[in-house]
KOLVEX-781510 format. One record per atom (N, C-alpha, C): x, y, z; residue in one letter. Coordinates in steps of 0.001 Angstrom, whole numbers, padded with zeros to 6 digits, always signed. Last residue first. Layout:
% KOLVEX-781510
XYZA ...
***
This chain:
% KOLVEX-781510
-003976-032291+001771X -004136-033481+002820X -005087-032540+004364X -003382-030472+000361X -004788-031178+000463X -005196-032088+001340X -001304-029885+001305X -001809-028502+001159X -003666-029369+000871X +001627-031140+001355X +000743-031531+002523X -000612-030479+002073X +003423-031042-000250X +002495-031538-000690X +001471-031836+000422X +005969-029800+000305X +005981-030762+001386X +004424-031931+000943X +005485-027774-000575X +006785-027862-001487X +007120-029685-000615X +003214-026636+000376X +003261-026932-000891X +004435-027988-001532X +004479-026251+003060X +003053-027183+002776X +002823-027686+001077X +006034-023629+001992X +006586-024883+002865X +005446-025895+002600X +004071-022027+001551X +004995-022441+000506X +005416-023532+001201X +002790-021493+003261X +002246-021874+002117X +003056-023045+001592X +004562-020348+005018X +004033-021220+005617X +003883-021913+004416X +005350-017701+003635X +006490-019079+003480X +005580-020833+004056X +003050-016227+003395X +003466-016847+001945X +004701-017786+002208X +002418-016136+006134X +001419-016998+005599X +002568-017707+004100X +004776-014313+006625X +004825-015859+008017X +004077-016659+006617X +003848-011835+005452X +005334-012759+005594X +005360-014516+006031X +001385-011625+007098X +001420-011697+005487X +002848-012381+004557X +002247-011212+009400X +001705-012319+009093X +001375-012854+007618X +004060-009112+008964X +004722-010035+009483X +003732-011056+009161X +003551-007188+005654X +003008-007098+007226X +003479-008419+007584X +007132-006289+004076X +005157-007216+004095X +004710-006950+005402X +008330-003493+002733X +008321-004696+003912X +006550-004799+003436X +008929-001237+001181X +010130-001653+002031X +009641-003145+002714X +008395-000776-002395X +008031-001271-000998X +008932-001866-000122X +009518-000439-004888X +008776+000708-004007X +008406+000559-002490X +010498-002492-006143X +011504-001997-005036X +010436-000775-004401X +008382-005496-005232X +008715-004106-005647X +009277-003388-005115X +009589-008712-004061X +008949-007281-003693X +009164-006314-004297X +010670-011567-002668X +011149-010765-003698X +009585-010031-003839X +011798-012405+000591X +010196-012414-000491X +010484-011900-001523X +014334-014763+000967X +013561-013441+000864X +012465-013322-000209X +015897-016410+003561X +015100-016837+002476X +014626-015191+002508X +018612-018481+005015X +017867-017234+004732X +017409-017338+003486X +019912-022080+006170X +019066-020874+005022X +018323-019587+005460X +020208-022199+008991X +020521-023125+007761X +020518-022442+006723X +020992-020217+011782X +020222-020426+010620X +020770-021006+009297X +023058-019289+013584X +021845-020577+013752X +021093-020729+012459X +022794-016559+012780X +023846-017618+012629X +023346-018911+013082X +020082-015584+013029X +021100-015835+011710X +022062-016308+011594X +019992-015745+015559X +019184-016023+014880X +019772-016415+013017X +021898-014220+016930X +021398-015421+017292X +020891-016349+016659X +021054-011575+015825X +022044-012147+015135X +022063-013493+015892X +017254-011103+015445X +018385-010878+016412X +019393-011407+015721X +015269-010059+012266X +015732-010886+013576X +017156-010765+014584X +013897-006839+011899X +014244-008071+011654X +014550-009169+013270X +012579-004488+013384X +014309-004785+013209X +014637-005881+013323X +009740-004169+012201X +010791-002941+012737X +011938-003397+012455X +008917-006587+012217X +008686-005837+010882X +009329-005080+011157X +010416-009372+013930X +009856-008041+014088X +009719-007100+012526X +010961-012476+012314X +011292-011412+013266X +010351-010413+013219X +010560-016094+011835X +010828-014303+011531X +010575-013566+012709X +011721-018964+010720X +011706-017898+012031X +011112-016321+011030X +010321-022327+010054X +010629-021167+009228X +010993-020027+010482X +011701-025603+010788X +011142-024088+011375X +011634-022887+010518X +011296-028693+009949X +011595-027367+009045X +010958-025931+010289X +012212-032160+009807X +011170-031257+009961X +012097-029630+010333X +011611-031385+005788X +011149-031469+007004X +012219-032828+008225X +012686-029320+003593X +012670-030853+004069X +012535-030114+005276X +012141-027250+002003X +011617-027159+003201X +011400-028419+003921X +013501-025898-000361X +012763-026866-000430X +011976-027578+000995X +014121-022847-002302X +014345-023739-001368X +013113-025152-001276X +012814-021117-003947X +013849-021832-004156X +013836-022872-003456X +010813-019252-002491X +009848-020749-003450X +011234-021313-004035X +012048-017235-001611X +011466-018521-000588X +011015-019509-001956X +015650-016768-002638X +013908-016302-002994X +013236-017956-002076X +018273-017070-000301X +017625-017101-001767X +015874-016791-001802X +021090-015012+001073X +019625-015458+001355X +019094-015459-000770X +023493-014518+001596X +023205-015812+000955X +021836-016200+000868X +023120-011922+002668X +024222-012462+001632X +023907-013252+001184X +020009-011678+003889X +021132-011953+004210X +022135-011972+002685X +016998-010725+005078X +017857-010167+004119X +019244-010541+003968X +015097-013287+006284X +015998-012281+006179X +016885-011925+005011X +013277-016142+007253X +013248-014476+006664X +013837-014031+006889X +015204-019064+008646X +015206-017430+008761X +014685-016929+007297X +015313-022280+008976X +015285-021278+007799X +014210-019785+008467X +016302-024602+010280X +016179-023563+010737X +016116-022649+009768X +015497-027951+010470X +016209-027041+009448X +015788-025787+010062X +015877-030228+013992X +015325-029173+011875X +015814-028271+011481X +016625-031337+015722X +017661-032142+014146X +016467-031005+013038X +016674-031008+018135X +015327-031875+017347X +015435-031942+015775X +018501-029897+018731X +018418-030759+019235X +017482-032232+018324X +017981-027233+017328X +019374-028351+016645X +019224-029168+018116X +015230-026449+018880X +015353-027135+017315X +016506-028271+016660X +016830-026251+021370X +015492-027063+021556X +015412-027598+019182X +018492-023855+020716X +018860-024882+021342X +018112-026369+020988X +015958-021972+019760X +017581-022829+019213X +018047-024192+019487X +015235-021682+022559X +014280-022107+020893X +015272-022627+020167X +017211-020926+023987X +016262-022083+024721X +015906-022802+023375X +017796-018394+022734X +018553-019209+022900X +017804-020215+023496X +015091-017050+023214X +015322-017336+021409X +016868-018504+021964X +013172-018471+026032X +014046-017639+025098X +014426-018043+023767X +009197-019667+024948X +010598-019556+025171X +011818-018921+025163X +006616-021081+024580X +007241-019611+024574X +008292-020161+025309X +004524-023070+022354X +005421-022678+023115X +006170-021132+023390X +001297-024283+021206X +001968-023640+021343X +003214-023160+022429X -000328-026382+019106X +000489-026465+020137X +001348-025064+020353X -003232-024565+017915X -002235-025703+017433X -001090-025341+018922X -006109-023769+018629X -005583-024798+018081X -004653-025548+017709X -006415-020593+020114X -006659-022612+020851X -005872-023481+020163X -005857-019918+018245X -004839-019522+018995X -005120-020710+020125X -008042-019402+016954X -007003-020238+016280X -006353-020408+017165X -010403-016970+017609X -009605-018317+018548X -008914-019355+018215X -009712-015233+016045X -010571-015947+015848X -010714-017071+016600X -007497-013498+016409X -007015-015112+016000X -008317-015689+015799X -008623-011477+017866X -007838-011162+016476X -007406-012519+015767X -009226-012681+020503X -010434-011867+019354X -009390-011830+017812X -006750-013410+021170X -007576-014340+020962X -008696-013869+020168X -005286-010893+021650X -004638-012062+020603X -005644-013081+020287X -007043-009285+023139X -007086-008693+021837X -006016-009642+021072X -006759-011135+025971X -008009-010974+024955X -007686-010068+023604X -003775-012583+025892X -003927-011441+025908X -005586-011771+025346X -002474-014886+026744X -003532-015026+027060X -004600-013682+026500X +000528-014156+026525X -000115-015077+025608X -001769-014830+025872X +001445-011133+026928X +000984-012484+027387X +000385-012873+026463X +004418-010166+025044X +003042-009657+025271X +002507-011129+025981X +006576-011352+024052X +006773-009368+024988X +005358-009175+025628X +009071-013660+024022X +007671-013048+023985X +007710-011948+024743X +011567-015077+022718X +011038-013956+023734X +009987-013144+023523X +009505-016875+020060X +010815-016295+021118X +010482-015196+021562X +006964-018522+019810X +006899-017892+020306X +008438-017444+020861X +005420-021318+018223X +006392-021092+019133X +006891-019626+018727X +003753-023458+016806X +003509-022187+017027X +004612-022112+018111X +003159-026614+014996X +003246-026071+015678X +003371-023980+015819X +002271-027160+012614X +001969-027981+013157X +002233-027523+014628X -000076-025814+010397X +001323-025929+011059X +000968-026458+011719X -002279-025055+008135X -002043-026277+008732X -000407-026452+009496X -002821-022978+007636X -001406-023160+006515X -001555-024745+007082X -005021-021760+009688X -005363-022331+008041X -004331-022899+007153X -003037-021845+011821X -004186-022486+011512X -004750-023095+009870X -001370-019310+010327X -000576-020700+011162X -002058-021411+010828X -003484-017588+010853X -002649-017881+009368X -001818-019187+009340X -003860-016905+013535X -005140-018065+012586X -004697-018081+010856X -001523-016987+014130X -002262-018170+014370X -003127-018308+013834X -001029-014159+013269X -000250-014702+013016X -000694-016514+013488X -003457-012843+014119X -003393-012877+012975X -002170-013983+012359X -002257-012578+017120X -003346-013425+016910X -003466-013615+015265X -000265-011127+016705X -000204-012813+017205X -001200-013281+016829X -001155-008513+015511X -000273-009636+015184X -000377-011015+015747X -002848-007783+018239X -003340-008305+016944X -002347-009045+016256X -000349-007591+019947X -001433-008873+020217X -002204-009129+018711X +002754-006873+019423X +001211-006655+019042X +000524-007890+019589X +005385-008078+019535X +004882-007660+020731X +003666-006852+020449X +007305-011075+019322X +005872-010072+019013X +005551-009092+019669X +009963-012361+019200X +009596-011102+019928X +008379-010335+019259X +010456-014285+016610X +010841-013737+017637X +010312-012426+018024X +008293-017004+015754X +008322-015758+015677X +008954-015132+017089X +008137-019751+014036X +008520-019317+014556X +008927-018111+014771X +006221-022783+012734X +006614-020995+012873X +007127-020790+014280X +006783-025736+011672X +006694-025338+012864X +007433-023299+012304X +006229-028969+010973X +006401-027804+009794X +006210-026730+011159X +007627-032227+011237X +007007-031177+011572X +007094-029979+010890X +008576-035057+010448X +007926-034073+009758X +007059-032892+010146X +008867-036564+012985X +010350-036037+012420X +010116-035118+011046X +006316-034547+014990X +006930-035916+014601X +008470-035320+014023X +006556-033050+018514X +006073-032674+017097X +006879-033946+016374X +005007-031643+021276X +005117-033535+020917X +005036-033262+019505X +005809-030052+023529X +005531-030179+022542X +005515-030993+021812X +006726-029833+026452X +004976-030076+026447X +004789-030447+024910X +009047-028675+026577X +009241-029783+026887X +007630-030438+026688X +008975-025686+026164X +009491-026562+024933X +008993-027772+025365X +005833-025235+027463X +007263-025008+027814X +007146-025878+026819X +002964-023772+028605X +003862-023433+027188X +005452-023756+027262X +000316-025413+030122X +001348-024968+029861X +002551-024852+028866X -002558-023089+029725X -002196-024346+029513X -000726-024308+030037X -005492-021952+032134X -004171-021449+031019X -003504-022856+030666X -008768-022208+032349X -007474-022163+032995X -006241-022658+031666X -011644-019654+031535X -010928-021138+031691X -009312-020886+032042X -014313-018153+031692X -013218-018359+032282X -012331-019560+031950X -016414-016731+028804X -016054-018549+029996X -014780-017809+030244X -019497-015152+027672X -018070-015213+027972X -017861-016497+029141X -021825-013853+025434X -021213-015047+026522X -019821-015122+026829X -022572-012401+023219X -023529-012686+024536X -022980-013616+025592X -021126-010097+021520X -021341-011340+022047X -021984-011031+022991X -021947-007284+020618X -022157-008477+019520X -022194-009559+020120X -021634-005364+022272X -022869-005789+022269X -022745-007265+021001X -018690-004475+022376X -019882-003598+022035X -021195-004347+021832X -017142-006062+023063X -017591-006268+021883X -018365-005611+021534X -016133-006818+025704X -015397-006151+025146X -015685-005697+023612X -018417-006961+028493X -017984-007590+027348X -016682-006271+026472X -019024-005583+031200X -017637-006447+031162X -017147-006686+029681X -021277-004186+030129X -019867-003062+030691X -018869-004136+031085X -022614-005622+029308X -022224-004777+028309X -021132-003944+028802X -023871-007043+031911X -022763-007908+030787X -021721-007079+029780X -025211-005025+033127X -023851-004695+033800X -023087-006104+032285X -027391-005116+031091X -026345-003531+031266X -025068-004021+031927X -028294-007735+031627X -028036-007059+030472X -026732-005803+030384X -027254-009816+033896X -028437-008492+033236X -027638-007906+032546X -026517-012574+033352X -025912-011608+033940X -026821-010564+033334X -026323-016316+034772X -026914-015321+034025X -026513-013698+034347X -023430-018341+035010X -024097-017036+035622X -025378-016128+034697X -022370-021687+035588X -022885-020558+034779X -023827-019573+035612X -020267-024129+036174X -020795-023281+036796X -021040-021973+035830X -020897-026338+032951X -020279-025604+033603X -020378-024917+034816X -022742-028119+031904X -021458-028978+032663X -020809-028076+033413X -024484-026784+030536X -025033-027392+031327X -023928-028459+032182X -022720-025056+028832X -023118-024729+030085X -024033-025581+030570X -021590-027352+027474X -020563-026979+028444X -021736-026150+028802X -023836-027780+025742X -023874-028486+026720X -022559-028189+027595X -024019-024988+024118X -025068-025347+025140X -024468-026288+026217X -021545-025883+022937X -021697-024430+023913X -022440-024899+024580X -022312-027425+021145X -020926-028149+021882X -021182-026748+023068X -024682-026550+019662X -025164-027627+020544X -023518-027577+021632X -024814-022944+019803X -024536-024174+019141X -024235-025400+020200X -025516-020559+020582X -026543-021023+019032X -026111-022045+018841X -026654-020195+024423X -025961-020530+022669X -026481-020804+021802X -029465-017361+024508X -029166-019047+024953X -028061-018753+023914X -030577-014459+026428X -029571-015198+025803X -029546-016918+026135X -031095-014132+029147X -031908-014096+028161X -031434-014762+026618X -028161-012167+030288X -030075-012780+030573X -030742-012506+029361X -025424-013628+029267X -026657-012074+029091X -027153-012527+029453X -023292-015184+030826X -024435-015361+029656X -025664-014183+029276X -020548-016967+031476X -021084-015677+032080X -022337-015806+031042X -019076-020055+033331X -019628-018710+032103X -020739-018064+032179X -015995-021745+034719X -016975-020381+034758X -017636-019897+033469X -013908-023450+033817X -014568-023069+035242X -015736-022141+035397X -012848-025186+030882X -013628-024613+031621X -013853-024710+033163X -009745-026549+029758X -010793-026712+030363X -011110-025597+031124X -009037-027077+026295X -009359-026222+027709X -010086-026644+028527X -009289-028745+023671X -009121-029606+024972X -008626-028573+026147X -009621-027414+021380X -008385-027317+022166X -008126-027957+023302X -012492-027524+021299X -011694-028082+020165X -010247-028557+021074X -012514-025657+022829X -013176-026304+023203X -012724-028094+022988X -011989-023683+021751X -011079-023611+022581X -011777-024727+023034X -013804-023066+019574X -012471-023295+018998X -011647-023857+020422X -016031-022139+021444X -015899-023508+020613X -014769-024084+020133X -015013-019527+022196X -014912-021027+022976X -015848-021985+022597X -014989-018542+019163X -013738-018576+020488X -014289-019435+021760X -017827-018307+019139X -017115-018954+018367X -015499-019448+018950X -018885-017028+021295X -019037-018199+021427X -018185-018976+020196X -016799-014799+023361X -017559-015278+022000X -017743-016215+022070X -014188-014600+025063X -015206-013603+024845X -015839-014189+023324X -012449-015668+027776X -012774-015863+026403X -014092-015182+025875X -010025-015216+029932X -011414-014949+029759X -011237-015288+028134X -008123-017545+032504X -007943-015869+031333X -009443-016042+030755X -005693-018665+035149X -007028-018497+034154X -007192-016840+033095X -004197-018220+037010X -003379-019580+035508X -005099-019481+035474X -003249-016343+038570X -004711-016977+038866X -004504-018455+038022X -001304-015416+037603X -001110-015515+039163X -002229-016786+039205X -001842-014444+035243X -000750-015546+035002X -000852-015682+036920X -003932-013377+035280X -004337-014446+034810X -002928-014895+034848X -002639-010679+037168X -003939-011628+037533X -003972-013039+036718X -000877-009841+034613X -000465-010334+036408X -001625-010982+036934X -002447-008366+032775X -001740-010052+032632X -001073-010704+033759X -005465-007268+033098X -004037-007550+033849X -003433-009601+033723X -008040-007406+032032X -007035-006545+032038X -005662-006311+032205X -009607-009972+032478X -009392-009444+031136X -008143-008411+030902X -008857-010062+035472X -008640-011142+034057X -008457-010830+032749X -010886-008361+036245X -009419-008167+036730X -008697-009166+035685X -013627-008815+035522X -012520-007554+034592X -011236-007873+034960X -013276-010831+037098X -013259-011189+035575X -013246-009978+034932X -013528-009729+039480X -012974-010991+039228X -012372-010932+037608X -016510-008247+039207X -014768-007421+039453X -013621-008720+039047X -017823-010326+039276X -017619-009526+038064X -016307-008743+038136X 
***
């Protein structure tokens, strides 16, 4: 048990260990989906899963029944879940990402909320992207408050971390359009543009936009048009209306 607080808490343990904790059974179903693989799950006494793909990973898994009181002082949920799995980390390098010559791919420099990330994948998830990539990341990927806040989306679509020069690099290699959120001179309203694929939308930090790396590398700047009363969207609320739009303007939105 000490084991698996040390996991939940310290992003030095699960990047030393290359395992991290999953808390819910809906989150490791989604991760399940994700082709993770499991080592360990934990289970209230007394408690069964409610769903057949759970049940039978714990009859494949090493599983722990755990009394009641001490489960409530590892879980992070105040009592709502009953199960938690260990599983081992994937790896996130440009070179792991297998996207076609129509890829639709977000891209977010420097998160450094976990809720954000995670809100920012399960908006990625439902827009249907195809990928998730990550510049200079500030926060571990593995974080438990990115995976509770993603609903475990954050299993589902390919994801990379990288420097923002590496991410660059790696796109005008892979021939896509680099279209930046930003306030620029030449920046037009997002539903102008047209999002030939394959297309990385970027955004930046709600604090201080994107790096200049970023804007000069960039094909098109695009802006939300907004009441002047309001200075800014929340970043995933940003990310969702270009994602949209891109899928729309690409007709992929029923498919």
């Amino acid at each position: 048990m000490k084991q698996l607080r040390l996991l939940f808490e310290k992003a030095r343990e699960r990047k030393k260990k290359g395992l991290f904790v999953i808390e819910g059974e809906r989150e490791i179903k989604k991760a399940l989906l994700g082709k993770y693989n499991f080592t360990q799950l934990f289970i209230e006494e007394g408690s069964t899963p409610e769903t057949a793909e759970v049940q039978a990973l714990l009859n494949q898994t090493t599983a722990f029944q755990v009394e009641k009181n001490a489960f409530q002082r590892i879980s992070r949920r105040s009592g709502s879940e009953k199960i938690l799995a260990v599983a081992e980390t994937k790896p996130h390098e440009l070179e792991h990402l297998k996207l076609s010559d129509q890829a639709l791919v977000l891209v977010v420099e420097a998160p450094e909320k976990p809720g954000n990330i995670g809100a920012l994948y399960r908006t990625a998830a439902a827009a249907k992207m195809d990928a998730v990539i990550i510049a200079n990341p500030k926060t571990d990927f593995y974080n438990p408050n990115s995976i509770r806040s993603s609903l475990g989306s954050i299993f589902l679509l390919p994801s990379a971390l990288a420097s923002s020069s590496e991410v660059i690099s790696y796109l005008n290699k892979k021939s896509f359009s680099i279209v930046a959120a930003a306030l620029e001179p030449d920046a037009i309203p997002y539903n102008q543009y047209d999002y030939k694929t394959p297309c990385a939308l970027i955004l930046g930090t709600e604090s201080s936009g994107l790096e200049t790396n970023w804007l000069e590398a960039a094909h098109q700047s695009l802006i939300i048009p907004m009441a002047k009363t309001v200075d800014s969207l929340n970043l995933s609320v940003s990310a969702g209306i270009l994602m949209y739009e891109a899928q729309r303007k690409n007709n992929r939105l029923e498919k």
